[in-house]
C-alpha positions in Angstrom: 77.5 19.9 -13.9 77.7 23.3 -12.3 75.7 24.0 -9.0 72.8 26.3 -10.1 69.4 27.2 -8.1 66.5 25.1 -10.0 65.2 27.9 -10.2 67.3 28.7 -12.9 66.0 25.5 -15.1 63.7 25.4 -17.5 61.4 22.5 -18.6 63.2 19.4 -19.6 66.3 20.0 -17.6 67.5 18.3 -14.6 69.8 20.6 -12.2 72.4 20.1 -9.7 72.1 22.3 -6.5 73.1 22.7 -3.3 71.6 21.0 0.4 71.4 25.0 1.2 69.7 26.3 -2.1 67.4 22.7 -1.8 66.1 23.3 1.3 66.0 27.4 0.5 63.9 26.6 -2.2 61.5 23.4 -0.3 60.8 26.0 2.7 59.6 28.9 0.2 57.2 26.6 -0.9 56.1 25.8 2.2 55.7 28.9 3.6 53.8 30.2 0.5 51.8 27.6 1.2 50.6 29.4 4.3 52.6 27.2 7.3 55.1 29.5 9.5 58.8 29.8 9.7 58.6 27.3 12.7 56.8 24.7 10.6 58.3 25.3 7.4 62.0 25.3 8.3 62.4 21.7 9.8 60.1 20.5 7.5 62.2 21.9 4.4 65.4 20.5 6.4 63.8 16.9 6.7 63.1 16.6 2.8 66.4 18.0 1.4 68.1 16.0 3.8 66.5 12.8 2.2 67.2 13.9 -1.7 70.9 14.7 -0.2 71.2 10.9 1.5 69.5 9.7 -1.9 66.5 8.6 -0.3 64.2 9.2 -3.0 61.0 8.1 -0.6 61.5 10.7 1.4 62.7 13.9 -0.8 60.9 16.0 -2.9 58.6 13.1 -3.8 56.8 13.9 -0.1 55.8 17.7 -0.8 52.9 17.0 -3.0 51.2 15.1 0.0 52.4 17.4 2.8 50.7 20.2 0.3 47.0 17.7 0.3 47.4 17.6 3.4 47.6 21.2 4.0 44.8 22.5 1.8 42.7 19.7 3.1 43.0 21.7 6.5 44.2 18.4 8.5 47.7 20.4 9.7 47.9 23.2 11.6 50.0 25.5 9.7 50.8 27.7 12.0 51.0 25.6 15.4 53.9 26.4 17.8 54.7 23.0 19.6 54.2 23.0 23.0 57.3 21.1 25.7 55.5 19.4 28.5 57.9 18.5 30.9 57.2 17.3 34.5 61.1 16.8 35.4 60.7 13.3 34.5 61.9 10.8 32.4 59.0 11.5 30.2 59.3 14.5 28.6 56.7 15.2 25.9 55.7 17.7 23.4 51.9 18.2 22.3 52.7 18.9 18.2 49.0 20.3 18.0 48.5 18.9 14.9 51.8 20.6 13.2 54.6 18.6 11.4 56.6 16.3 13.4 59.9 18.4 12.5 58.8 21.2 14.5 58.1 19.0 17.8 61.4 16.8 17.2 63.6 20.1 17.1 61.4 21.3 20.9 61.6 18.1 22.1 65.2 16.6 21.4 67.4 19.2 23.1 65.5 18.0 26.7 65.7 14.4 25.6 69.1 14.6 25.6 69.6 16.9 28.7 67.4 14.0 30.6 69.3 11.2 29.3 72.6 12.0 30.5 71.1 12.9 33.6 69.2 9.0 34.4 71.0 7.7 31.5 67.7 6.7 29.8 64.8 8.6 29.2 61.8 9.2 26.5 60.3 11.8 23.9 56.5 11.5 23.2 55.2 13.8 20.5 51.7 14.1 20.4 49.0 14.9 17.7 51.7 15.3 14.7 51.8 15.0 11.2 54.2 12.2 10.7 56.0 11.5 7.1 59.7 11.2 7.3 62.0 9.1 8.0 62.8 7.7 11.1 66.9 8.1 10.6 66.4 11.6 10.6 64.9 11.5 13.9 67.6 9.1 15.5 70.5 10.9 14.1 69.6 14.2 16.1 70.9 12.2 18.9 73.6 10.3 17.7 74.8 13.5 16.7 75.0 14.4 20.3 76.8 11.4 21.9 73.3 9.2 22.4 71.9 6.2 21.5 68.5 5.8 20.3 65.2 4.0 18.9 62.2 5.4 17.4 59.1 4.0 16.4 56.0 5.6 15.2 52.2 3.9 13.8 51.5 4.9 10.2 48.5 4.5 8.3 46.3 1.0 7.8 48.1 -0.8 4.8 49.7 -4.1 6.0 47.6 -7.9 6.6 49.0 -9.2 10.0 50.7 -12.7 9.1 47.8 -15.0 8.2 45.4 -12.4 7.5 43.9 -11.0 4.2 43.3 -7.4 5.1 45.3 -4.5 5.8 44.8 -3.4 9.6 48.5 -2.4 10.5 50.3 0.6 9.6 53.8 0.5 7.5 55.2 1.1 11.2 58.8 2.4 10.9 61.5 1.5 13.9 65.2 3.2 14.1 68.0 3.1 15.9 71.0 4.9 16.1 74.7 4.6 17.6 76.9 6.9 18.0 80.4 6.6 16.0 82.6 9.9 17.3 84.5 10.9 14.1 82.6 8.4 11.9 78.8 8.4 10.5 76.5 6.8 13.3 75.8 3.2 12.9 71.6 3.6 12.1 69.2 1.4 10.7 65.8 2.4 9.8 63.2 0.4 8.6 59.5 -0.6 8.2 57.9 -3.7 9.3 56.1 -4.0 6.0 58.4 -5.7 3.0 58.6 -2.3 1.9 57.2 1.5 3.1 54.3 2.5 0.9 56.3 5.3 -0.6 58.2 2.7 -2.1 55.2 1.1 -3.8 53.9 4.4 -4.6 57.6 5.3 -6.8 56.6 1.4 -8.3 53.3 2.8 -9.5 54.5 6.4 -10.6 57.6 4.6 -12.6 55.7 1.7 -14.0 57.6 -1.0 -12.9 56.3 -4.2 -11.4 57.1 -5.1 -7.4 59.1 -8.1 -6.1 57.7 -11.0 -5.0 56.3 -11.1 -1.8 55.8 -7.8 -1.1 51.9 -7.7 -1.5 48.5 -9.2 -1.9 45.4 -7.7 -3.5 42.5 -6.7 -2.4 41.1 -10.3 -3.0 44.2 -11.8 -0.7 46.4 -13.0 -3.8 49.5 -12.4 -4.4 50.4 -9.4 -6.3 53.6 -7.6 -8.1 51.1 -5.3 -9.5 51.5 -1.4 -7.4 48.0 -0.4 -8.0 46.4 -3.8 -6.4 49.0 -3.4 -3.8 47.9 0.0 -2.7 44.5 -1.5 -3.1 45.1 -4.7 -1.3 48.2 -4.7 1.6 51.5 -5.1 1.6 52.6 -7.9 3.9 55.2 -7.7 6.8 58.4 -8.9 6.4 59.8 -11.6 8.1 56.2 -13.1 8.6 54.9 -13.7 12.0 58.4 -12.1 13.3 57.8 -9.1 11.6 53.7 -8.6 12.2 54.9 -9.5 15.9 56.8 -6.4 16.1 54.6 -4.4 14.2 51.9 -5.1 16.4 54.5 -3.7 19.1 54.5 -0.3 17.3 51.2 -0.6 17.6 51.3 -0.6 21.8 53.7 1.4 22.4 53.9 4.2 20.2 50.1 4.6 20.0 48.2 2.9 22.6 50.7 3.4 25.7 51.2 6.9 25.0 47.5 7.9 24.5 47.7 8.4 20.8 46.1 6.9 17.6 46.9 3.7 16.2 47.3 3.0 12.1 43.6 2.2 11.7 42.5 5.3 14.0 44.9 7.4 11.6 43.5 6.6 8.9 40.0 7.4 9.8 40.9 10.6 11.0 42.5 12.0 8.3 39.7 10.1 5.6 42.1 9.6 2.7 46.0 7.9 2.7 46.7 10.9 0.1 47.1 13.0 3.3 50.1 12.9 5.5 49.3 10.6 8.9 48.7 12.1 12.2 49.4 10.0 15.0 52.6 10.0 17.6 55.9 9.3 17.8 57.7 7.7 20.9 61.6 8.2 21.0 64.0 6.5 23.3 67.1 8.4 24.0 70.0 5.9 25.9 73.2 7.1 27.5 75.7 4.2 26.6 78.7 5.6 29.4 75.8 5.5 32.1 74.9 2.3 31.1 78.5 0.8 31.0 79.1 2.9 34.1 81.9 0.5 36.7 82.5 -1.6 34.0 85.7 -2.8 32.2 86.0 -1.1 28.7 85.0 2.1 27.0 81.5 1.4 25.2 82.4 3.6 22.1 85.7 1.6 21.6 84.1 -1.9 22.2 81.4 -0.9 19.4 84.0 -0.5 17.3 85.6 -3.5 17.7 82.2 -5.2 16.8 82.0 -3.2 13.6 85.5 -3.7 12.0 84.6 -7.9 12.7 81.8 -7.1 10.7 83.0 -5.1 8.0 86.1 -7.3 8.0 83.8 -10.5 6.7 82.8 -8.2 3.9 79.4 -7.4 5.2 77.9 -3.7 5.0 76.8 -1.5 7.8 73.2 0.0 7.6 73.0 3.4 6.3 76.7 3.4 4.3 75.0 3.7 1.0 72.8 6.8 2.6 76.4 8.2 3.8 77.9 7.7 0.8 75.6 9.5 -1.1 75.8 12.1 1.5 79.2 12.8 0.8 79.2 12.7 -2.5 75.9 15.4 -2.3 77.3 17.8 -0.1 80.8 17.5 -2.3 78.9 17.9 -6.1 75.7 19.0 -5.1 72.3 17.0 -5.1 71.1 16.4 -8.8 67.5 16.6 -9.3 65.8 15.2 -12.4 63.8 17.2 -14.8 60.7 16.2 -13.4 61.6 17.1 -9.9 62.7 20.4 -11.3 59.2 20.7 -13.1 57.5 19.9 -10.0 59.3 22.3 -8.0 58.5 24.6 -10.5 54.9 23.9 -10.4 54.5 23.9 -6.2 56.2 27.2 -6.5 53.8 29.0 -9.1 50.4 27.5 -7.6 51.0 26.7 -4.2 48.0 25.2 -2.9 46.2 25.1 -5.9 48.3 22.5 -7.4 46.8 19.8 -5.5 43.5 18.6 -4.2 42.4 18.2 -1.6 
């Protein structure tokens, strides 16, 4: 199929287009929607780049709530993110209750700067609307010769192991390596069995959840999506996983002075909105790390990966890159109801959610 703008579709049509005319057509949308050119951009970046890596969780599927959110009046649509930086280690940006894209793009650049200078060093992004993906955050500096790992709360929606009731958020950690010439090796997961936008795509297609992924709101177990959302998912890995998800917990809420999942929640009133909360992002400089020591870190990683991929095993992420290439050779196909939908955001803006 021909690259086209979807634009140019009518009802009942899919369409293939382009990362540029994706994200051309995501920001409009956004910016009719009242946010500025410094909020709309990265946000319009962060969703086309997840329908372009085929993660469907994190593409178009997140505008309608970003829009909620909006019209609700829980994001500042207009806020400039503000770098805080005391020459430290720490450097922080205060989001002031704008998207996290926004804050990422201030804050990264002087991560990075302050990494290769101490060879560690940390990004705290305060007061943000948080909904993408954490890969997109750690690839920003992988891109640039850095390691990292990000973690972030969420919103209340997973029982700790043993318990019956959600209290922990879906609580995302990444990491990223840097691969020169080569996609980054990057994993990026939540703690839960499974992110609630995965649950959520369950519900909206009608099909039925794996085993193990939830209980309801009575403690059972459920493969049902709608008792899920109204019940909790569960961590994976059990005890191991609720362990570490309690870890998100510390550090990227309580240790940096920010809200945890259940504080989220009650401040924005509804999980229909986007979280606010913040987002703690560790930025490593592997060649001061490995400084005075035999071998060239980059080349020794390398050597670990082709024992892996010689056993037959996969990588993280090389279905995303995969999909990648094949997007950014033949465009990024969007269905006919992601075309209608576009559609629709486009012609009401605000007015085609609630609130």
């Amino acid at each position: 199929m021909t690259s086209r703008s979807t634009g140019d579709a009518t009802a009942g049509e899919q369409a293939t287009v382009t990362f540029t005319e994706l994200y051309e057509r995501v920001e409009a949308i956004f910016r009719n929607a009242g946010l500025s050119a410094e909020q709309a951009g990265p946000i319009a970046r962060m969703i086309a780049a997840g329908e372009r890596d085929g993660a469907a969780s994190h593409g178009i599927y997140r505008i309608e709530g970003c829009l909620r959110t909006i019209r609700a009046g829980k994001v500042n649509a207009t806020a400039v993110p503000e770098l805080q930086d005391d020459g430290s280690a720490v450097v922080r940006v205060a989001a002031h209750d704008g998207f996290s894209g926004a804050a990422l793009e201030v804050g990264v650049p002087v991560l990075a700067e302050r990494a290769r200078q101490l060879g560690l060093a940390a990004l705290v992004i305060h007061d943000t609307a948080h909904f993408s993906a954490l890969w997109y955050d750690v690839e920003a500096l992988t891109e640039l010769g850095l390691a990292a790992l990000a973690l972030c709360p969420s919103y209340t929606a997973v029982a700790p192991s043993g318990g019956r009731e959600a209290l922990l958020g879906t609580n995302p950690i990444a990491f990223g390596w840097p691969r020169p010439g080569r996609p980054p090796y990057v994993f990026d997961f939540a703690t839960s069995m499974a992110a609630r936008g995965e649950v959520e795509l369950h519900l909206r297609a009608g099909t039925p959840l794996p085993d193990g992924w939830a209980i309801d709101a009575e403690g059972r177990p459920t493969t049902d999506p709608e008792a899920a959302l109204a019940g909790a998912l569960l961590p994976f890995g059990g005890h191991k996983g609720s362990a570490i998800s309690i870890m998100i917990e510390l550090l990227g809420g309580i240790m940096i002075g920010d809200l945890t999942s259940p504080e989220s929640l009650a401040n924005m009133g509804t999980d229909a909105r986007i979280p606010s909360h913040g987002e703690l992002i560790l930025a490593f400089d592997p060649a001061r790390f490995a400084a005075g020591r035999p071998g060239d870190p980059a080349q020794r990683a390398e050597v670990l990966f082709d024992a892996i991929l010689g056993q037959g095993a996969r990588l993280p992420g090389q279905r995303r890159y995969l999909a990648r290439e094949r997007s950014l050779a033949e465009g990024i196909t969007l269905t006919a109801a992601e075309v209608e939908q576009l559609n629709r955001f486009e012609s009401l803006g605000l007015d085609a959610v609630a609130d």
